[in-house]
N, CA, C and O atoms as a GROMACS GRO file, in nm:
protein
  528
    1UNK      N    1  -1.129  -4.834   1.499
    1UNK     CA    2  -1.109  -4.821   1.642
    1UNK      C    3  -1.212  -4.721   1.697
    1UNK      O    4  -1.210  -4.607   1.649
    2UNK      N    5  -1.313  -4.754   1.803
    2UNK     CA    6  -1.360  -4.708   1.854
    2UNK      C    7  -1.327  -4.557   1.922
    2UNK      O    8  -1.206  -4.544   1.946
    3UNK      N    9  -1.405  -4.446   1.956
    3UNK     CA   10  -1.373  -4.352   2.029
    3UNK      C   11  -1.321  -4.385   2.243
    3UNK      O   12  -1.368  -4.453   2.335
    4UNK      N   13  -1.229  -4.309   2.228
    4UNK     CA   14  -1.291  -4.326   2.407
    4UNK      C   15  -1.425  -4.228   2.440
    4UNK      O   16  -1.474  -4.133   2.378
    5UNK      N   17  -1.464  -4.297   2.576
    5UNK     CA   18  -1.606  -4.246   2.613
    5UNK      C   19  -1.571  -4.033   2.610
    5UNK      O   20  -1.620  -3.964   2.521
    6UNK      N   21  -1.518  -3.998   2.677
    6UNK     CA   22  -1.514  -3.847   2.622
    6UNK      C   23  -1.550  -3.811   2.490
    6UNK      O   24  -1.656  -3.757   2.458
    7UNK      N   25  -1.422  -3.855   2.386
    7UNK     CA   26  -1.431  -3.852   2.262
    7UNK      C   27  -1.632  -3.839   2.208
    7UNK      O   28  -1.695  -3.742   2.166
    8UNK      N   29  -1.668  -3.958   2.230
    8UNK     CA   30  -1.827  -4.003   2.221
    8UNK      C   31  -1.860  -3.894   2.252
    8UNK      O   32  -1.866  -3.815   2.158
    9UNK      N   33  -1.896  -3.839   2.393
    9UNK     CA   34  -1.922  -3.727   2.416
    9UNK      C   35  -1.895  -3.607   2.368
    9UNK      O   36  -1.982  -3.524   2.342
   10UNK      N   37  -1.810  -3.597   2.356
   10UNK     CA   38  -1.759  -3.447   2.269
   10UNK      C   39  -1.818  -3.468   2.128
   10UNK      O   40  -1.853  -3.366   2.069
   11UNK      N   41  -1.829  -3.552   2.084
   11UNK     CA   42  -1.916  -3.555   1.941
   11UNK      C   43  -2.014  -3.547   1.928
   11UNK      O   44  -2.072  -3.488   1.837
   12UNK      N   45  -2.097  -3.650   2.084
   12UNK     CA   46  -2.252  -3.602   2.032
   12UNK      C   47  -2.251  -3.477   2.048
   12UNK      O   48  -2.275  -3.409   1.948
   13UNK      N   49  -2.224  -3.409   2.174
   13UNK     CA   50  -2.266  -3.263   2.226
   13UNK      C   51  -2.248  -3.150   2.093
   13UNK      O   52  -2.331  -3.060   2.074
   14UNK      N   53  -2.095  -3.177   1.986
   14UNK     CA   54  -2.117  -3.110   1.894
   14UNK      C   55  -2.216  -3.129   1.771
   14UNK      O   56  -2.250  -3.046   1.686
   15UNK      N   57  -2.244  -3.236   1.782
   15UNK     CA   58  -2.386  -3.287   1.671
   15UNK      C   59  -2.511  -3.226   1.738
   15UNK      O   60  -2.586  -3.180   1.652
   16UNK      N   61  -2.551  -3.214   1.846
   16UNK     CA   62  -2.613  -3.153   1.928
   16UNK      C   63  -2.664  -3.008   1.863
   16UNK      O   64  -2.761  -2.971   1.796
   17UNK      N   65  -2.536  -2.941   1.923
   17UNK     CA   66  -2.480  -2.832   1.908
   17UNK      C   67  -2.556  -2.774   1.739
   17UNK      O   68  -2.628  -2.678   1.714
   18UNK      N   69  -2.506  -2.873   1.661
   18UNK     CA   70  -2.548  -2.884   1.480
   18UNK      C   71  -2.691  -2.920   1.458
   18UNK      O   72  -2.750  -2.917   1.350
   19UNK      N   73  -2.735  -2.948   1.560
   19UNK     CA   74  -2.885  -3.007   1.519
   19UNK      C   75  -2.896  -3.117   1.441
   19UNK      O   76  -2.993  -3.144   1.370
   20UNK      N   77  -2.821  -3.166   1.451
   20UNK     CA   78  -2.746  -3.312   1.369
   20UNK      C   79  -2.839  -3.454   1.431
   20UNK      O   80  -2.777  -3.556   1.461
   21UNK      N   81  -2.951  -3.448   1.441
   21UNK     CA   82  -3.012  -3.547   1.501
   21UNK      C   83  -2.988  -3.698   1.472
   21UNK      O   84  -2.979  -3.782   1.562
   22UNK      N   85  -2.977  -3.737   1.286
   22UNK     CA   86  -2.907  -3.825   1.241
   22UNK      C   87  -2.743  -3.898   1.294
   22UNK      O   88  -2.715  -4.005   1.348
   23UNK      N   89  -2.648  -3.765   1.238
   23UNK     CA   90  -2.533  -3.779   1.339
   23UNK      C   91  -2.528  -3.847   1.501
   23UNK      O   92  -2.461  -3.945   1.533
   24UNK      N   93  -2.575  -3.805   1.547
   24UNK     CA   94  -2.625  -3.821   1.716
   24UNK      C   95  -2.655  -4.013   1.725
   24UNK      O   96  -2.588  -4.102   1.778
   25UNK      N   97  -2.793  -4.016   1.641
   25UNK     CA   98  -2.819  -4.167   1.668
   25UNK      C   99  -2.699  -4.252   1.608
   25UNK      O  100  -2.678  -4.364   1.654
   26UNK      N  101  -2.606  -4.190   1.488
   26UNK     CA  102  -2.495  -4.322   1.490
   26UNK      C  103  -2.430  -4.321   1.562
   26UNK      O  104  -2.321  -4.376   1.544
   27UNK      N  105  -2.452  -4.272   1.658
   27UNK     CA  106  -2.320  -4.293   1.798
   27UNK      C  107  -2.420  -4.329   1.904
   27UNK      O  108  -2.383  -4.294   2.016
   28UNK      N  109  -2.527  -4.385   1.900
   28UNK     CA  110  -2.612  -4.441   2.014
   28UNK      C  111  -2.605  -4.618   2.006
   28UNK      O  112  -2.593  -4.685   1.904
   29UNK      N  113  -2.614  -4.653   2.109
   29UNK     CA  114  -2.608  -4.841   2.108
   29UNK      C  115  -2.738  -4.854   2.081
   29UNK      O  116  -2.813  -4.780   2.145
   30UNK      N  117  -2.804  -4.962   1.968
   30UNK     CA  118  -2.906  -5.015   1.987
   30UNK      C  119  -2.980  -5.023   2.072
   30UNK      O  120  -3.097  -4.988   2.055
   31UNK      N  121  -2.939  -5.069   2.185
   31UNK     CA  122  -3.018  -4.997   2.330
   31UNK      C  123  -3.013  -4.932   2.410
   31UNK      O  124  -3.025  -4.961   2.529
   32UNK      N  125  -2.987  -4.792   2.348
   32UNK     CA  126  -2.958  -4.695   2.415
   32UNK      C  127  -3.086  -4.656   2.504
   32UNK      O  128  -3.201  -4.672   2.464
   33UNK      N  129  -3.052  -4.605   2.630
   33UNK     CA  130  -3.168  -4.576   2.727
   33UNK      C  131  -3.147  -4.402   2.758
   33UNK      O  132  -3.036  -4.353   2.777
   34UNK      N  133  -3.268  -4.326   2.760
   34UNK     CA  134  -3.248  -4.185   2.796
   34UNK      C  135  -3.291  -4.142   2.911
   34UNK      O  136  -3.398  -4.091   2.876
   35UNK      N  137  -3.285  -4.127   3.013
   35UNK     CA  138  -3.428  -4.056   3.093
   35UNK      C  139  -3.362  -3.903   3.146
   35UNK      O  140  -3.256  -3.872   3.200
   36UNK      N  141  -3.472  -3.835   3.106
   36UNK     CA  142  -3.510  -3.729   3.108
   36UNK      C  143  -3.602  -3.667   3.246
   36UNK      O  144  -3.724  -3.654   3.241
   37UNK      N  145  -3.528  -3.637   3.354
   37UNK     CA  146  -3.610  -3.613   3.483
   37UNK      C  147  -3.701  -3.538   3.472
   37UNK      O  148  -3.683  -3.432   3.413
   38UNK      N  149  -3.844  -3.577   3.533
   38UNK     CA  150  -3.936  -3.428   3.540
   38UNK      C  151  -4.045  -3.406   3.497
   38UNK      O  152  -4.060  -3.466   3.390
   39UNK      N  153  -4.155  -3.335   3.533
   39UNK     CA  154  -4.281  -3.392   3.502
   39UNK      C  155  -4.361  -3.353   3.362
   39UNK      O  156  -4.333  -3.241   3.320
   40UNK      N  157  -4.431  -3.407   3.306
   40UNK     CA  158  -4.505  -3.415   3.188
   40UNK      C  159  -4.498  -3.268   3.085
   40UNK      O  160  -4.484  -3.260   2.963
   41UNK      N  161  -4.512  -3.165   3.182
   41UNK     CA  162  -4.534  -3.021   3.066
   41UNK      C  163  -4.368  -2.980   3.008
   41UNK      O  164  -4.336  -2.886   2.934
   42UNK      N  165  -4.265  -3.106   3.082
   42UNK     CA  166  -4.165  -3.047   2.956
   42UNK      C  167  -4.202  -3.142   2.873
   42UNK      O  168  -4.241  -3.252   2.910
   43UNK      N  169  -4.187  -3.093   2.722
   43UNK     CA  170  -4.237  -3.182   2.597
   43UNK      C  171  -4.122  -3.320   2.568
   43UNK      O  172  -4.135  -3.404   2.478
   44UNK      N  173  -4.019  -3.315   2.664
   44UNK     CA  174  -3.912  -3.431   2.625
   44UNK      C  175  -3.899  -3.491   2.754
   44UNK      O  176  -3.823  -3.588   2.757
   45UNK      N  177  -3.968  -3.449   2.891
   45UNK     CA  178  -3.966  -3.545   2.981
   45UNK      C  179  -3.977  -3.686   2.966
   45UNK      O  180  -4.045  -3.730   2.873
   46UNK      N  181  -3.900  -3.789   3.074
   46UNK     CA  182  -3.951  -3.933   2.983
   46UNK      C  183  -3.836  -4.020   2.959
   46UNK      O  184  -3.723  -3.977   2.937
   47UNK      N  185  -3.862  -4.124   2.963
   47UNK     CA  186  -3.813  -4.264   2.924
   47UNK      C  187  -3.744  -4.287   2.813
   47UNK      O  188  -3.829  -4.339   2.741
   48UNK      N  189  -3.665  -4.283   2.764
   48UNK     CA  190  -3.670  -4.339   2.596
   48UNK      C  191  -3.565  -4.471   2.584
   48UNK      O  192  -3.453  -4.478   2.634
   49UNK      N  193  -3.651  -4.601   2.485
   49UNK     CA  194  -3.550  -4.676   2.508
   49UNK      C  195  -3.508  -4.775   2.349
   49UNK      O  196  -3.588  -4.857   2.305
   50UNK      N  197  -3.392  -4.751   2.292
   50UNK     CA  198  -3.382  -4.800   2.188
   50UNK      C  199  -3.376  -4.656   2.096
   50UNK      O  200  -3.430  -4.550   2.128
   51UNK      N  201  -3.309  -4.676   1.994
   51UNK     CA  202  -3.242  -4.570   1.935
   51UNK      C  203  -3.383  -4.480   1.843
   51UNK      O  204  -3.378  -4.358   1.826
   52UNK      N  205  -3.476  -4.548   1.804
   52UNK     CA  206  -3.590  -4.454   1.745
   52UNK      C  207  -3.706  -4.373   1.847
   52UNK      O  208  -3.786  -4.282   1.824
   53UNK      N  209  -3.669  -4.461   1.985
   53UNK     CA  210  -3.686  -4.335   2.082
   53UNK      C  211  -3.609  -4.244   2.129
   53UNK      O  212  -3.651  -4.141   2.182
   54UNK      N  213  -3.495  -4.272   2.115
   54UNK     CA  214  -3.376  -4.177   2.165
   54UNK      C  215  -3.405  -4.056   2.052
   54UNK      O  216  -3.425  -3.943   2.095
   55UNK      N  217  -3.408  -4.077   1.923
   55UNK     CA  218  -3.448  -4.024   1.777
   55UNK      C  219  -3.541  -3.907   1.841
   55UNK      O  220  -3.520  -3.789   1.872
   56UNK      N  221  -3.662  -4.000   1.846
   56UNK     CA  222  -3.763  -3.891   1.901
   56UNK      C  223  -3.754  -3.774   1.979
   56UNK      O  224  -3.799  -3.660   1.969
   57UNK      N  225  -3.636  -3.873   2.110
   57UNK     CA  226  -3.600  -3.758   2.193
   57UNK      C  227  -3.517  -3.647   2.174
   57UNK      O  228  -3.545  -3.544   2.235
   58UNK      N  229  -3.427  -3.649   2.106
   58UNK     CA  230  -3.388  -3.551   2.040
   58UNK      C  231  -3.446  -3.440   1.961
   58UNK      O  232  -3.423  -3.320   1.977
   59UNK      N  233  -3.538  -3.505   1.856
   59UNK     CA  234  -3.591  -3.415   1.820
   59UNK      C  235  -3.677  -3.321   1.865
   59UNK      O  236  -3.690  -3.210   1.814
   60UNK      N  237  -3.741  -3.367   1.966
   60UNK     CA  238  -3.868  -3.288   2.055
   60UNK      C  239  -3.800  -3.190   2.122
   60UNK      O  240  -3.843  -3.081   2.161
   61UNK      N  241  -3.640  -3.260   2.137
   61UNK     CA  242  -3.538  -3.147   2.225
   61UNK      C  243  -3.540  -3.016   2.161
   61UNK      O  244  -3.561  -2.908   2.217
   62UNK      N  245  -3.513  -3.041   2.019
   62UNK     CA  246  -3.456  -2.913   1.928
   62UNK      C  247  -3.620  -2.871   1.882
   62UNK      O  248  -3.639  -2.755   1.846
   63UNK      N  249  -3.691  -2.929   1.883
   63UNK     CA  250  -3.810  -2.864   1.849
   63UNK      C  251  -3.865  -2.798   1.918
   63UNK      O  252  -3.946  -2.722   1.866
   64UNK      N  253  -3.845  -2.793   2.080
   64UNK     CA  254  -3.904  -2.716   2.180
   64UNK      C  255  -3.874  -2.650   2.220
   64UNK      O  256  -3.950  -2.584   2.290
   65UNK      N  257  -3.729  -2.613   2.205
   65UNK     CA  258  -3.626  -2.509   2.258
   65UNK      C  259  -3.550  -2.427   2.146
   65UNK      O  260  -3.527  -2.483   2.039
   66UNK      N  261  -3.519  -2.322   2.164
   66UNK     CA  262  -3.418  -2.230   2.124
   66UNK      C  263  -3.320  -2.261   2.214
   66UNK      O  264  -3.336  -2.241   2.334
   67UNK      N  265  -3.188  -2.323   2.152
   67UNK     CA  266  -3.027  -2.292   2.234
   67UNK      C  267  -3.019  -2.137   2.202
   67UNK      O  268  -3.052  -2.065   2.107
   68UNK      N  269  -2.947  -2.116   2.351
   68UNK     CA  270  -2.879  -1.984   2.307
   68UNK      C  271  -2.712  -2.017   2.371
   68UNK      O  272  -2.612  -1.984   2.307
   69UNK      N  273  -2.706  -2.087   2.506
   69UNK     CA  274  -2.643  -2.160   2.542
   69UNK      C  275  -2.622  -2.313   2.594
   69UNK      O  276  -2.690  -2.368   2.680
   70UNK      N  277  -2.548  -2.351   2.545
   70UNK     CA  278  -2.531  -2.528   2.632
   70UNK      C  279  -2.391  -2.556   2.599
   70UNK      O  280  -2.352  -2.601   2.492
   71UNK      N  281  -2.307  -2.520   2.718
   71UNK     CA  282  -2.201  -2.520   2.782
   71UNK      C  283  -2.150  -2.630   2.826
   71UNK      O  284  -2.210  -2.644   2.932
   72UNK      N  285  -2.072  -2.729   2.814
   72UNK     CA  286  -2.027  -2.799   2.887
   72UNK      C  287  -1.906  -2.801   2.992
   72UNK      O  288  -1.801  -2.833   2.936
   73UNK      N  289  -1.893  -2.776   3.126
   73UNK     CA  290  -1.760  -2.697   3.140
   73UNK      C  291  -1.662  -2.768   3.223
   73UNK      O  292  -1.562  -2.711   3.266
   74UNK      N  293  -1.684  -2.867   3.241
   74UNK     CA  294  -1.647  -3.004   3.279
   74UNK      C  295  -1.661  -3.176   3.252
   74UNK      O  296  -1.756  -3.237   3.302
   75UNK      N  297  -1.550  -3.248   3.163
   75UNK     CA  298  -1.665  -3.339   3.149
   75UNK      C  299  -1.518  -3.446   3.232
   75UNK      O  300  -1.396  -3.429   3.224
   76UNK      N  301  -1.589  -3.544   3.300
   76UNK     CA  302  -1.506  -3.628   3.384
   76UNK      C  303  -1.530  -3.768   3.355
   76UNK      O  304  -1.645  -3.811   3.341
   77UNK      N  305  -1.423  -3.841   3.345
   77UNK     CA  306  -1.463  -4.023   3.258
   77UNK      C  307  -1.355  -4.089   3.383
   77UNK      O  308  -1.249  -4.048   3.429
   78UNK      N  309  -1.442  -4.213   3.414
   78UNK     CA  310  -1.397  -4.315   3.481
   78UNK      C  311  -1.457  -4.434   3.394
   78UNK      O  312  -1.572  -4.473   3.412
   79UNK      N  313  -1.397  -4.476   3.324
   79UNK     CA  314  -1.372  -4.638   3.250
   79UNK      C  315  -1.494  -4.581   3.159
   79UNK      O  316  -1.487  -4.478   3.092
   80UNK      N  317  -1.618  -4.673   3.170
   80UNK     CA  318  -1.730  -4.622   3.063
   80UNK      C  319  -1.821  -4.497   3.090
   80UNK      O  320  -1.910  -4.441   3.025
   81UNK      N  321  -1.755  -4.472   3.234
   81UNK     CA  322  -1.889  -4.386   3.311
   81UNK      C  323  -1.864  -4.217   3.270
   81UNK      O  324  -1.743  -4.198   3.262
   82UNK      N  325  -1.927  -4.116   3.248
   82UNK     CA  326  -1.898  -3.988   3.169
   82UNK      C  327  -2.000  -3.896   3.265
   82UNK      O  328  -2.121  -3.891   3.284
   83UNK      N  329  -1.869  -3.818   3.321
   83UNK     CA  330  -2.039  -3.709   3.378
   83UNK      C  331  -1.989  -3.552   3.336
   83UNK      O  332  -1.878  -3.505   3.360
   84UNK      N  333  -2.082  -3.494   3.279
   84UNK     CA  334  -2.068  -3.334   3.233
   84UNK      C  335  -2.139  -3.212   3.318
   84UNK      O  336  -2.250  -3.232   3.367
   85UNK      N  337  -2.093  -3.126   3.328
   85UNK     CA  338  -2.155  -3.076   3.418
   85UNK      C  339  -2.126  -2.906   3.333
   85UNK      O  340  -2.028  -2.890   3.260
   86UNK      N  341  -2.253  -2.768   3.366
   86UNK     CA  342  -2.250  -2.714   3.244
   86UNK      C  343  -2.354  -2.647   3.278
   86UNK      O  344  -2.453  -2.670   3.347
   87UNK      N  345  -2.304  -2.536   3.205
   87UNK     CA  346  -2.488  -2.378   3.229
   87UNK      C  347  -2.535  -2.442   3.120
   87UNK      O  348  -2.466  -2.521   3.056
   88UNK      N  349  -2.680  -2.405   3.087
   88UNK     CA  350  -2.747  -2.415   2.969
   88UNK      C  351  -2.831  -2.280   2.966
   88UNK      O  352  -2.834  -2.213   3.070
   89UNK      N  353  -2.900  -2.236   2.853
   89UNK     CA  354  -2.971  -2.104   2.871
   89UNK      C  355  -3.097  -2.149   2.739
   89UNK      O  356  -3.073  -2.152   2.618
   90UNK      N  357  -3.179  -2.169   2.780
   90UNK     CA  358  -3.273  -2.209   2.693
   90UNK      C  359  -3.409  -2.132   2.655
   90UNK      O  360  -3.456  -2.060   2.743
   91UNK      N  361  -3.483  -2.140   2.519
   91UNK     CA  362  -3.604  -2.050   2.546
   91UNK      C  363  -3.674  -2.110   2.513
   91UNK      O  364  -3.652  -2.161   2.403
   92UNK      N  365  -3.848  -2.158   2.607
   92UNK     CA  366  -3.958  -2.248   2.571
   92UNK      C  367  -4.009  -2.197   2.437
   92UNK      O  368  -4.070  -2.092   2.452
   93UNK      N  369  -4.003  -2.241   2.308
   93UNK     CA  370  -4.077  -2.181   2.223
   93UNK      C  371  -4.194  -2.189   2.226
   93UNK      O  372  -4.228  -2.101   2.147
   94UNK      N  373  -4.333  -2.260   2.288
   94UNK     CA  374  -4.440  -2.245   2.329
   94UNK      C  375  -4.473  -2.137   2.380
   94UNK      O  376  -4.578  -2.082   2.350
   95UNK      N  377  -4.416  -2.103   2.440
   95UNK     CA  378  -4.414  -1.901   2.564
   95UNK      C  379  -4.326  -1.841   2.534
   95UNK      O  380  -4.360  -1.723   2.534
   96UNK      N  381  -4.198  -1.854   2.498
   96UNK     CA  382  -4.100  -1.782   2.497
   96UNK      C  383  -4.050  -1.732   2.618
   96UNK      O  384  -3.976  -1.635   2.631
   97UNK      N  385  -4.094  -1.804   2.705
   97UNK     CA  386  -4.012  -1.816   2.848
   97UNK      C  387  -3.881  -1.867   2.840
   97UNK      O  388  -3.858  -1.949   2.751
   98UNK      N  389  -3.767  -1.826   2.936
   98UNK     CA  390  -3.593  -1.877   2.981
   98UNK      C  391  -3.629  -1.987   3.032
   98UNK      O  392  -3.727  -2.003   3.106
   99UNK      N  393  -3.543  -2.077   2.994
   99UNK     CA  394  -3.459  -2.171   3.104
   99UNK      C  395  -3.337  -2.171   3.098
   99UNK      O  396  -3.263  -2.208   3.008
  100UNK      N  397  -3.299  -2.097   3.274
  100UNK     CA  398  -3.158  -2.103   3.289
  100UNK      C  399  -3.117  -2.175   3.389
  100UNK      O  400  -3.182  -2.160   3.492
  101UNK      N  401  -3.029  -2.250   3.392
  101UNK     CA  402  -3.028  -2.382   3.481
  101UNK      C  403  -2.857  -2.431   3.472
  101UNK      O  404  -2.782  -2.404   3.378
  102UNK      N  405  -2.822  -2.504   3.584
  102UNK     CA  406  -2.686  -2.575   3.571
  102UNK      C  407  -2.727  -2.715   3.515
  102UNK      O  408  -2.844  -2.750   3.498
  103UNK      N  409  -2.630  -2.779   3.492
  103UNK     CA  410  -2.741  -2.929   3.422
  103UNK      C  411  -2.574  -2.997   3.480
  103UNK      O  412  -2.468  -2.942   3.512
  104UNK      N  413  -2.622  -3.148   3.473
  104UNK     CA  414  -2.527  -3.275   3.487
  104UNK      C  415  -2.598  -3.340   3.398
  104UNK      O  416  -2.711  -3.320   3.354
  105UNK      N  417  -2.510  -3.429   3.375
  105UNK     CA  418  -2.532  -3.552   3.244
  105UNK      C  419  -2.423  -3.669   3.332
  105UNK      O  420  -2.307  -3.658   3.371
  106UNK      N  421  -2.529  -3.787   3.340
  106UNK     CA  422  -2.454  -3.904   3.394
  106UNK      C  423  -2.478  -3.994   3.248
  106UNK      O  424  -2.584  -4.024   3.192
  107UNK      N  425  -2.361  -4.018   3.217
  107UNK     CA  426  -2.373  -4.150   3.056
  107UNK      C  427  -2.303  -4.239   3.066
  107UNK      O  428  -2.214  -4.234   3.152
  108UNK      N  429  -2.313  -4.327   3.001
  108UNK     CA  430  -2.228  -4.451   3.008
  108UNK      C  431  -2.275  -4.504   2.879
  108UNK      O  432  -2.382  -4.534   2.826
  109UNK      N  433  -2.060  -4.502   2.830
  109UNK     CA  434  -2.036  -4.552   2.692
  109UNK      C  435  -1.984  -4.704   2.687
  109UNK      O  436  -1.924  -4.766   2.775
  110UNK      N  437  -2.028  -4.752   2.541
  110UNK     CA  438  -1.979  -4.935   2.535
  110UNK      C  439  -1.963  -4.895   2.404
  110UNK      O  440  -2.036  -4.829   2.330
  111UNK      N  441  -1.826  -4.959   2.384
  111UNK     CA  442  -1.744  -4.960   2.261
  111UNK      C  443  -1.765  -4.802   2.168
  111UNK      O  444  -1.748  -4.823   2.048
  112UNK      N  445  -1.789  -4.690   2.192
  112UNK     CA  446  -1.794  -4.580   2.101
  112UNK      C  447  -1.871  -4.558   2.112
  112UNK      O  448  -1.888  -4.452   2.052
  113UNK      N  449  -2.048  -4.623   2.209
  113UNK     CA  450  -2.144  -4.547   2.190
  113UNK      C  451  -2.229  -4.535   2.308
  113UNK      O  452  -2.218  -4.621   2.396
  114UNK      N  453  -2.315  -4.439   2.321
  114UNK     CA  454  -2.375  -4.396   2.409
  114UNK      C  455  -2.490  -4.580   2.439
  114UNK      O  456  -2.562  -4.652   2.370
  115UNK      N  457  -2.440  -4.576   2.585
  115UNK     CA  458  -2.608  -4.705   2.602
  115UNK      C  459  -2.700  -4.649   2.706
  115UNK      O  460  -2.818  -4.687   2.700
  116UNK      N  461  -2.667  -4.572   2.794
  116UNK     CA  462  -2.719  -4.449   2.895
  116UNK      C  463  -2.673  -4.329   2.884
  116UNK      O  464  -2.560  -4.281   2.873
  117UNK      N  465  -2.816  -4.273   2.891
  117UNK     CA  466  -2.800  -4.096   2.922
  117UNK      C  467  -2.850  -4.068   3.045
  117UNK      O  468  -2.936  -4.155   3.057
  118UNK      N  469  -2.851  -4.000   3.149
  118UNK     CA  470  -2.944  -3.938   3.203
  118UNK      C  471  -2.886  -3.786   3.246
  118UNK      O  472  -2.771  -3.750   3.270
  119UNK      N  473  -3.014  -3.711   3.245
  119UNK     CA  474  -2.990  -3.550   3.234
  119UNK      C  475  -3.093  -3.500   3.400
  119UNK      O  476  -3.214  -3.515   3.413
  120UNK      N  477  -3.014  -3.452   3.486
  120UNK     CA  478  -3.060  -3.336   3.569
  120UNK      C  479  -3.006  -3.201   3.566
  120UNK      O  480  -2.892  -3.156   3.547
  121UNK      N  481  -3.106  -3.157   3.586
  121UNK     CA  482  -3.136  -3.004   3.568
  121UNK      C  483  -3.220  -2.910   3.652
  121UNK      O  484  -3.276  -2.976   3.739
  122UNK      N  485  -3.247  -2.799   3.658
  122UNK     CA  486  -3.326  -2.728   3.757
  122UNK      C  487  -3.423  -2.721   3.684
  122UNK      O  488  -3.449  -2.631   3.604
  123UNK      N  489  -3.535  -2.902   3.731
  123UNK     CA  490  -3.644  -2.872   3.658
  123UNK      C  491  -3.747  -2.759   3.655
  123UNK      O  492  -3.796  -2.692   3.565
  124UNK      N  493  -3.760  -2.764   3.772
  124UNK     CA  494  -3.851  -2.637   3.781
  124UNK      C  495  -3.850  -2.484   3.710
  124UNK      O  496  -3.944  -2.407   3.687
  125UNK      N  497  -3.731  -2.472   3.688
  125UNK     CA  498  -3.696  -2.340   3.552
  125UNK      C  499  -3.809  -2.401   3.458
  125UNK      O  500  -3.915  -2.344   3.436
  126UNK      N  501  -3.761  -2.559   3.391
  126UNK     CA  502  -3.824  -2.576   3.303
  126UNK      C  503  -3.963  -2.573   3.314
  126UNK      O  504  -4.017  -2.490   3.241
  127UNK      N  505  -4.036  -2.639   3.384
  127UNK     CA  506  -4.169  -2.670   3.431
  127UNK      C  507  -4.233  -2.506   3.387
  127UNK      O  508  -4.325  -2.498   3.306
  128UNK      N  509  -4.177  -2.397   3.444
  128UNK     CA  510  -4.239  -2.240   3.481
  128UNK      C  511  -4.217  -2.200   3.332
  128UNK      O  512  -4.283  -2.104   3.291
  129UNK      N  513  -4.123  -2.269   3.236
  129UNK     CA  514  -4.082  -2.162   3.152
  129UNK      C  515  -4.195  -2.233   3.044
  129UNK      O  516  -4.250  -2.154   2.967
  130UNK      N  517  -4.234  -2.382   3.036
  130UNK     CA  518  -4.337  -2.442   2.948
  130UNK      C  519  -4.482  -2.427   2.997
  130UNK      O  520  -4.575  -2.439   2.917
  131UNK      N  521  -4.498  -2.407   3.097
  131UNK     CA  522  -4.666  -2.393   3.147
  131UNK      C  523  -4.678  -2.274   3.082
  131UNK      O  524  -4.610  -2.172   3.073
  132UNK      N  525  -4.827  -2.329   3.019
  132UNK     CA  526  -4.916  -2.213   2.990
  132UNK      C  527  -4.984  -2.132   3.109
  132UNK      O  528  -5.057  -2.037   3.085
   0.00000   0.00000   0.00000
């Protein structure tokens, strides 16, 4: 038996959380879609579509950042639709610049797994904290 869409959520975010990048993609749909708002100098801005880009995207996530926080402090489900809402506190490891920002996550789950992500955030933290 499948998860409900929360459930989904609460698992990736703790695989997340674990750096569990493996974990993460078995809970993605074959065509899972990501987009990532925002322009080019964050290293995970971008499209991703199908689970070995989603892969990618993840990893570039944890490769570019130090968590110090990622909070989720609300998460709200209507049928497949999932939205989280949440501080994050991040550090560009390129500069070692902050990003501190509120973030939303709009997703939408089918049968246990993620088939959309999309993430806004106060890009511009990010943008200032990755420019050289």
């Amino acid at each position: 038996m499948s998860k409900n869409p929360i459930e989904t959520t609460t698992e990736i975010f703790t695989r997340f959380g674990a750096k569990d990048v493996p974990g993460i993609v078995e809970l993605l749909a074959d065509d899972i879609r990501i987009d990532f708002y925002g322009p080019s100098v964050i290293p995970y801005a971008g499209s991703y579509q199908g689970k070995d880009e989603a892969r990618r995207f993840f990893e570039t996530v944890l490769s570019s950042v130090d968590i110090h926080q990622f909070d989720a402090e609300q998460i709200f489900s209507s049928g497949e639709m999932v939205t989280v809402t949440g501080e994050l506190h991040l550090t560009a490891r390129s500069t070692g610049r902050p990003i501190k920002s509120s973030f939303a996550h709009v997703i939408t789950v089918r049968d246990g797994k993620w088939v959309r992500f999309r993430d806004f955030m106060n890009t511009a933290v990010a943008v200032a904290a990755f420019q050289q």
